[in-house]
Every structure is written in structure tokens, then in C-alpha cells.
N, C-alpha and C positions, 0 to 999 in steps of 0.2 A: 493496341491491347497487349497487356503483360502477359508473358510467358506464365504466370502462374493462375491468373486468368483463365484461359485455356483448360490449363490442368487441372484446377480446381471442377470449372464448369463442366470436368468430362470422368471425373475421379470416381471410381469403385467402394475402393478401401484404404484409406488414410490410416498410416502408422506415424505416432509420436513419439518421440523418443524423449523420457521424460516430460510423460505425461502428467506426473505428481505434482508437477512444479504451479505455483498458485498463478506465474502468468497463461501456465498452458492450458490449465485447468477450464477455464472461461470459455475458451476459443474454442473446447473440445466439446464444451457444454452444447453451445449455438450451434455446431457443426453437426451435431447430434440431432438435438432439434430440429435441424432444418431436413433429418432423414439421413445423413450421410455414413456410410459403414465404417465406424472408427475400428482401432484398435492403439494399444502401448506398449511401454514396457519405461521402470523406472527401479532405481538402486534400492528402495527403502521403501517396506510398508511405510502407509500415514494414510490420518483421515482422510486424505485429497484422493487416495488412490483407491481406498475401501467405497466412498463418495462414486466415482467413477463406474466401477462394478455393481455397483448397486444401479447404474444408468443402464449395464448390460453390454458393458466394454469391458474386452476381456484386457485386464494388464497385468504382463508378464515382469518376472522379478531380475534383475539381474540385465546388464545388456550386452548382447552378444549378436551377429550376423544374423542368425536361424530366424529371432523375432521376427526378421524384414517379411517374411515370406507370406505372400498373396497380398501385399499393398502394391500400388501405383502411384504412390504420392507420398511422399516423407514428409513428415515436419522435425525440425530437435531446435531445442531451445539453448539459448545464449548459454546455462551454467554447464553442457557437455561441451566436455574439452574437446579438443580435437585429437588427440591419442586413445579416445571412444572407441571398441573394436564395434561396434554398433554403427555408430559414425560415420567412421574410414569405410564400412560395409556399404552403407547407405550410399556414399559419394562416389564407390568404386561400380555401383549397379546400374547406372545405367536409368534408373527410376528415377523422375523428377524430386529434387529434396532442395526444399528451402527451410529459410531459418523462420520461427515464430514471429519475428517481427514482420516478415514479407506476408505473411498468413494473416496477423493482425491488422496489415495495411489494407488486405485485399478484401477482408470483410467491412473494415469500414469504408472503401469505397463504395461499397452498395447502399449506403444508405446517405439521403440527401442532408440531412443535417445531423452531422459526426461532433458530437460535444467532446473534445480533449479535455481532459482537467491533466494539467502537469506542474511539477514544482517540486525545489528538493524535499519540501514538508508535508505532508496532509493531502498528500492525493489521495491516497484508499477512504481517509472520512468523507473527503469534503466528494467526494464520485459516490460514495454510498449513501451522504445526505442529498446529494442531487435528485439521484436514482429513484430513492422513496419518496423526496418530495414530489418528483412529477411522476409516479405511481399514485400517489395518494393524492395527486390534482384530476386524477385521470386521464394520463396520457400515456399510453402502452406502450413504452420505450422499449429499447433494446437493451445491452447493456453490458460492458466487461470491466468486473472489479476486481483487484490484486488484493481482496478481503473477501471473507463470507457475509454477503448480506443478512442476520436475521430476518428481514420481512421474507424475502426470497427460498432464505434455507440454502442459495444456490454464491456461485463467484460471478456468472450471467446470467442473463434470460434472454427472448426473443419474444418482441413484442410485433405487435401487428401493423404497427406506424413507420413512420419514415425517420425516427430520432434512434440512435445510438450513442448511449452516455458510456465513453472508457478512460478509462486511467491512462495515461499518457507516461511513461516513464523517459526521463531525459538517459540511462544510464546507455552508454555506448549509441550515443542517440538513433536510439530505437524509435522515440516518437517521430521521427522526421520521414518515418516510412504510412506514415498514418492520412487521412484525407479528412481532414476536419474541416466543417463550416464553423466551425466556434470554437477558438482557442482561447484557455482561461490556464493562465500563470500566475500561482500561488506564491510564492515567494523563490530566489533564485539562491542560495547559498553554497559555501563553498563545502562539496562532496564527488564522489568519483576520478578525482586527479590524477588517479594514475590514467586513465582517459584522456581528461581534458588538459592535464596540465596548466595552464593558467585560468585563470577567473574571465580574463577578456575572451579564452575560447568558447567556457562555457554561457557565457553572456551570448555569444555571437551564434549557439545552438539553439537558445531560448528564442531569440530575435528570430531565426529560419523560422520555429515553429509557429510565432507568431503571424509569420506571412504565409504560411500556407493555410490561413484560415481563411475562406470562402467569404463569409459576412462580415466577422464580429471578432474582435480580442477584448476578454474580462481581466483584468488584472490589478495585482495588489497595490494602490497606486500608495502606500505606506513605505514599501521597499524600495530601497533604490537600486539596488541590482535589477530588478522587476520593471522599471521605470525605464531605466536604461537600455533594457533588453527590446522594450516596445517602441524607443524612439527611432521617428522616419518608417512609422506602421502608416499606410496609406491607402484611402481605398473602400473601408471597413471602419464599420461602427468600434468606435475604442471606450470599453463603457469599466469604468475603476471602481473599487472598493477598497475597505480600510477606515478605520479609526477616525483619522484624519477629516475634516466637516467639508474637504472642497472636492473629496470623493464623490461620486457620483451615488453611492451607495454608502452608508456610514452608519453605525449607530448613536444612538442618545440613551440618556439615563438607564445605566446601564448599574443593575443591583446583582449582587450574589447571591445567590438561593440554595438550599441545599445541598451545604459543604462548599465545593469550587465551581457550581454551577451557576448559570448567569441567566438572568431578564434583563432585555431592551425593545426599545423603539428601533421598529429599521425605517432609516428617512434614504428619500432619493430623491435625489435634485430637488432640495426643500420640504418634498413632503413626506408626512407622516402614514406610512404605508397601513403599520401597524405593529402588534408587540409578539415576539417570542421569547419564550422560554426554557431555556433547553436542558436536558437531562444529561448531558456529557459535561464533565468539568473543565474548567481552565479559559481561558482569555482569547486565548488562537483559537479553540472552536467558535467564538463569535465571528472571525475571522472567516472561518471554514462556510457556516451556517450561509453570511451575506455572499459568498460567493456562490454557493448551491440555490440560495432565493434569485439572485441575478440571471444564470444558466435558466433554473426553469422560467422565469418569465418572458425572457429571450424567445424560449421555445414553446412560448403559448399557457401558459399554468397563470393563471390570477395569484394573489397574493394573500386571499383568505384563503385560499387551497392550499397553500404553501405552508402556510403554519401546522395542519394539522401532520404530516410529514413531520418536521424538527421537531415539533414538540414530543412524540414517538419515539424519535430517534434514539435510540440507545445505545447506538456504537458499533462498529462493524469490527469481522474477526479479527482477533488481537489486535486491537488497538481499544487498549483501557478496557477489556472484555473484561467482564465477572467471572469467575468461574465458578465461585459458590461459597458459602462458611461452612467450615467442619471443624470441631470443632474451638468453635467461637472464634478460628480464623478465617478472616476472608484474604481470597484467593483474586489477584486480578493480573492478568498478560497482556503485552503489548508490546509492539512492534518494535520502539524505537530503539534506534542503533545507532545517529547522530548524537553529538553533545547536546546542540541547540534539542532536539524531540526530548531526550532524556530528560531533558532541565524544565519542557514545559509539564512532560509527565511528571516527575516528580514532585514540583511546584504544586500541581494539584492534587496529588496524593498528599502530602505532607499539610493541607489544608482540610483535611475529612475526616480530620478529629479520631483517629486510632491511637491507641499507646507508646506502639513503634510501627515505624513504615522499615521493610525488609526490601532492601533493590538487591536482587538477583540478577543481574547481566551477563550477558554472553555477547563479548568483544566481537566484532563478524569484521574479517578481511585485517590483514596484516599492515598497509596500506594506510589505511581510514587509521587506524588503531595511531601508528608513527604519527602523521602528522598532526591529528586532534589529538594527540599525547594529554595535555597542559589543561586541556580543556575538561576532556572523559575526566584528569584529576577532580576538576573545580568542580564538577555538576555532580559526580557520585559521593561526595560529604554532604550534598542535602539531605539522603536518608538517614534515621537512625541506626540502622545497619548497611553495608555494603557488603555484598557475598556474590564474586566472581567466578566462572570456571576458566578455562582456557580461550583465547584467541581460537574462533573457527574460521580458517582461510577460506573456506570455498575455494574459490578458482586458483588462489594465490600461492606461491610459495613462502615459506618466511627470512627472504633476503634482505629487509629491515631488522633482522635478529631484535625483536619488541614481542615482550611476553607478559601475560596479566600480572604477573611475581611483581613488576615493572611498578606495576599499578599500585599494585595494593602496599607498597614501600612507601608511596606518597599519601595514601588515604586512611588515615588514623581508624582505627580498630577495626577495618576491614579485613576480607579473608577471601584465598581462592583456590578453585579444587581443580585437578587433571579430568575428573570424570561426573557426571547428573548426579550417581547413585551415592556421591561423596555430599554433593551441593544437598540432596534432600534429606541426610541424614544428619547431617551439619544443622541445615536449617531447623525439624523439626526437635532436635535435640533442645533449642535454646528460644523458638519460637512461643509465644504466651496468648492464651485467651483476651483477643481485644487489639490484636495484630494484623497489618496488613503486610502478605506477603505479595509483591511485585516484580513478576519476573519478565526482564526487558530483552530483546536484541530480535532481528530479523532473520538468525537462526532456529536450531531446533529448540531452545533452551524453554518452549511451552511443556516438552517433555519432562522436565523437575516436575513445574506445577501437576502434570497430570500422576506425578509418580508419588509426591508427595500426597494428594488429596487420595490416593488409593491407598498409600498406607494408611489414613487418618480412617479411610471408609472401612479399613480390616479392624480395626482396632477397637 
């Protein structure tokens, strides 16, 4: 039995240290639930931390030593440095501290069938279309998403069953601390390198997690990074999806509906299961969808209960979130911060018939930025506007010397600011009734949209 184990089963008052952060958030939720005396502390108001407080956990501003005082269990999360004086407190006390991931593993080992959904793309959708589908099958899952569920309101919940649906993140492989009966790889693409370094390493992380699945691996059998990650999987059901007709799971006639949204037939091993419909746009959520129908039926859900789930489904937090029209512009956020996610978001933006589509990005990590250089060019001249602010490093320093100035040299009539309050004033100075403004990156850059739509609400 793990040391944390132990701790866990015998814990008072648990402090998280960067609690704000969307992967801790979940974990703090369930911990809650289950009765446990939280507390925090994190660098920056945000809804995640207002969210929290409203639970009746007190989070403190700022991290310093003092916070630690009256826990017996530490948790801190991957983005605290380790020159944290919070941190260094934490590790010099004497009190049990481990990292989120160790906390993540240990909650899913309690539950007999741990659904992983990981891949460089679409795990927060394709984990919150799971999540609702086998909610709306009636199956009382458990559940931790790296997004806010609308059905939920919540990032988890704690259900009364033995299922646990989470998001699996390959980054610093974190998922490899997790205990899944069902491992589902979405696609494997090249991100994180300052990590993994090569693509063979990253393959060869995907592949661990595919064997540490109990039953069953679902996987993209479209991708061949994905394919390759799962070959010499043995043991366990290997059940594929994807486009492709010799998939296990596949769609047919497959129409556009409502701008970039799509109707198909989902067939499995020849048959015709039946049709969805779904309300999120773009071609990769059919992708997303089959692999959310695959996980719940695995996990007991029929397939007429499956639909009413997608068809529902409207998107989980920032990822192609609405935010509202004011006026006569609509406002939509989203996550992505790869080339590849940008280019599918876009795609379907740039299909939903507005005047001009507005890409607002915020470059995230210095790293990612360098080597997808060529790429961030090509995919941000899909909108009719580009409007960048600055490279947010997070953890990173900028020892690449690569700046958004960089960028927007290469992308024809683009523009980019040093600060939000330059990017909303920019924007709404030239923005038009019949606009879609688009603001992307896995930073704070939902902050424009929210600052921008408050100007347009005083006005």
C-alpha cells in the first residue's frame, strides 16, 4: 500500500497549493464531497478560485509558508515552481506533500473501472461528452474534467457507482500515475518536447499507458502515431474508432447541419447502431463523439441512451464556449494552443457564415511557440483577422528569444499587443455587427473576451 494511501486514509485538513489551477480544481471538488477538510491558496483571483469558496474552502491569495498552517497533507501542482516559498515550506515541514498527479492516481485507484481518455487533442471534449453521455444513460459516474461541464456546473462530480471518467494528461507523464481499467488514446501528436524530446519517446509513454489498462484500450485506429503506440497491447480488449470503415466503430453518411456541425450513422462491426447529431462544430468532434459512444457502452450505457447525451452536448468550458452577442457580436473562447486544435477551431469558425472571424491568440510557453513556428504561421491566416498579445511562458523562460512581433512579421495584416487591455481596445475599435470574435490559447487570454463584452455591457 502507497505511502499516500495511508495519508490520504488518515488526513484531517488537506492544503493545495494552487488550488485555482483547472487540473486541481476537480480533485478538490471529489475530496470535498467525499467530506474531507480542504483548504488553498493560489497567485490570482479566477472563477476556479471564487467556484471553490463558494464550496466553503477558504483560498488564500498569494503563497507564502503561514498558508501551510493546520494541514497534515499537502498537495501542489505541476505549474509551482520549485523556488515557491510556499513549496520549499511545504517540503522543508515535515507534512506529507505530494504532487497532484500522486493525488489523481490515488483517487482513481479506488474505483474499479477508471476510464482514461488521453491524447494530444480533445480530451477535455471528448471526457465531457463521455461524462454526459453516461449521466444521461443513467449511470452515476464519478468524474475529473480539465473543463467545466455545463450539465454539471462542476470540473467533477462523485457519483455513487464504481465508474470514474478523467482526463488523462500525457504532459510530464502525469497519466502514467493513474489506474485505469480503460485506456482511450485520442490521437498522439507532436507537443511537449521540451519533455519528451523525441516523438519515439512520446509514443513509448502513450504505449505505458495503454498497458496499464486493466480491460480495454479504445483508440484512434485513423492515427498512426496512435496505432503504433497500441502495437504488442495484449491481454485486453483493443476496440478502434475513426473514419476509416475497418474501424471497429466508424461513421457513415455523414451531412453538415448547422454551419460546421455534422449528422451521421455510427456503425460498429457492420452494424448500424444509429444516428447522432451533434451541436459542436467541426469534423474531429465526430471523432471525439465515436470515441465517448465507445467508453460508455464499454461501461454499460445502450446506444439509444447515448444519443440523447451528444445530441445535448454543447461544449465544455473553453472549448468553442459561447460567451454571448452584444452587440451583434458574438463572443466565442477556446482552448486551443496547438497549430493542429487552432486550425480545426478555425476551420469551423470560418464556416458559420459571420462577416469576419476575429482569432485573438495567446501564444502559451516559449518552447511550443519555437518549434511549431511555420505552422502557428500557416493556421493563423485562416481568419480574417489575427490579433495576437504576447508569448505567456508559464513555467518557461525565454531562452528560445521567439516573440509574437516574430509572428505577426509573417502573417499579413495581423497585429500584436504587450497587454489584454491594448488587445480589447484594439479589437473593439475595428470590430462590426455580424463578427465573430475568437479568443484562443490555454492561458488567461478568456480575460480580453470577458473585458471586452463588459465594455460593450457599459455602453
Amino acid at each position: 500500500m502507497s505511502n499516500i494511501t495511508e495519508v490520504l486514509k488518515n488526513a484531517k485538513r488537506i492544503h493545495f497549493i494552487g488550488i485555482g489551477g483547472s487540473g486541481m480544481c476537480p480533485l478538490a471538488e471529489i475530496l470535498h464531497a467525499k467530506g474531507y477538510s480542504l483548504q488553498g491558496s493560489d497567485n490570482n483571483e479566477s472563477s476556479i478560485v471564487e467556484r471553490i469558496r463558494k464550496l466553503g474552502i477558504p483560498v488564500m491569495m498569494g503563497q507564502r509558508p503561514e498558508n501551510l498552517e493546520g494541514a497534515d497533507m499537502i498537495v501542489y501542482s505541476a505549474a509551482i515552481m520549485k523556488t515557491n516559498p510556499e513549496l520549499i515550506a511545504a517540503l522543508e515541514s515535515g507534512v506529507p506533500t505530494f504532487t497532484r498527479a500522486e493525488l489523481f492516481g490515488e483517487i482513481t485507484r479506488q474505483y474499479s473501472n477508471c476510464v482514461g481518455i488521453c491524447g494530444t487533442h480533445g480530451k477535455t471534449t471528448t471526457t465531457s461528452m463521455t461524462v454526459q453521455t453516461m449521466l444521461d444513460a443513467g449511470l452515476d459516474i464519478s468524474a475529473v474534467i480539465g473543463g467545466k461541464l455545463p450539465l454539471t456546473n462542476s470540473y467533477g462530480r462523485v457519483g455513487t457507482n464504481d465508474t470514474i471518467v478523467v482526463e488523462a494528461c500525457e504532459y510530464v507523464d502525469t497519466f502514467l500515475h493513474l489506474y485505469p481499467n480503460v485506456s482511450v488514446i485520442l490521437n498522439v501528436d507532436e507537443d511537449h518536447m521540451e519533455y519528451f524530446k523525441t516523438m519515439d519517446n512520446l509514443i513509448a509513454s502513450f504505449h505505458k499507458f495503454a498497458e496499464l489498462a486493466k480491460s480495454a484500450v479504445i483508440y484512434n485506429g485513423d492515427d498512426a502515431n496512435t496505432v503504433k503506440a497500441v502495437e504488442g497491447i495484449t491481454g485486453k480488449a483493443l476496440i478502434s474508432f475513426g473514419f476509416g470503415r475497418d474501424n471497429d466503430y466508424h461513421p457513415e453518411n455523414i451531412e453538415e447541419v448547422a454551419g460546421a456541425c455534422n449528422s451521421f450513422d455510427v456503425v460498429y462491426k457492420g452494424e448500424t447502431l444509429g444516428r447522432i447529431t451533434l451541436r459542436v462544430p467541426g469534423t474531429h468532434n465526430i471523432l471525439n463523439a465515436l470515441a465517448a459512444v465507445a467508453c460508455a457502452i464499454y461501461s454499460g450505457a445502450e446506444f439509444k441512451d447515448c444519443v440523447k447525451g451528444l445530441e445535448t452536448f454543447g461544449g465544455a468550458g473553453r472549448r468553442f464556449e459561447h460567451l454571448g452577442t452584444y452587440k451583434g457580436i458574438d463572443f466565442i473562447d477556446d482552448y486551443a494552443h496547438h497549430p493542429a486544435e487552432l486550425k480545426v477551431t478555425l476551420d469551423a469558425a470560418m464556416k458559420l457564415g459571420y462577416k469576419k472571424v476575429w482569432a485573438v491568440f495567446q501564444p502559451f510557453t516559449y518552447s511550443r511557440t519555437k518549434l511549431h513556428f511555420d505552422e502557428f504561421v500557416d493556421v493563423l491566416k485562416i481568419p480574417d483577422r489575427c490579433v495576437l498579445t504576447e508569448i505567456m511562458g508559464s513555467r518557461e523562460v525565454n531562452k528560445w528569444d521567439v516573440y509574437s512581433s516574430q509572428l505577426c512579421e509573417k502573417i499579413p495584416g495581423s497585429v500584436w499587443f504587450n497587454t489584454q487591455e491594448e488587445v480589447c481596445d484594439y479589437v473593439l475599435a475595428h470590430a462590426e455587427a455580424g463578427d465573430l470574435i475568437l479568443t484562443m490559447g490555454c492561458g488567461d487570454i478568456y480575460k480580453s473576451a470577458n473585458m471586452m463584452i463588459e465594455t460593450l455591457k457599459a455602453e
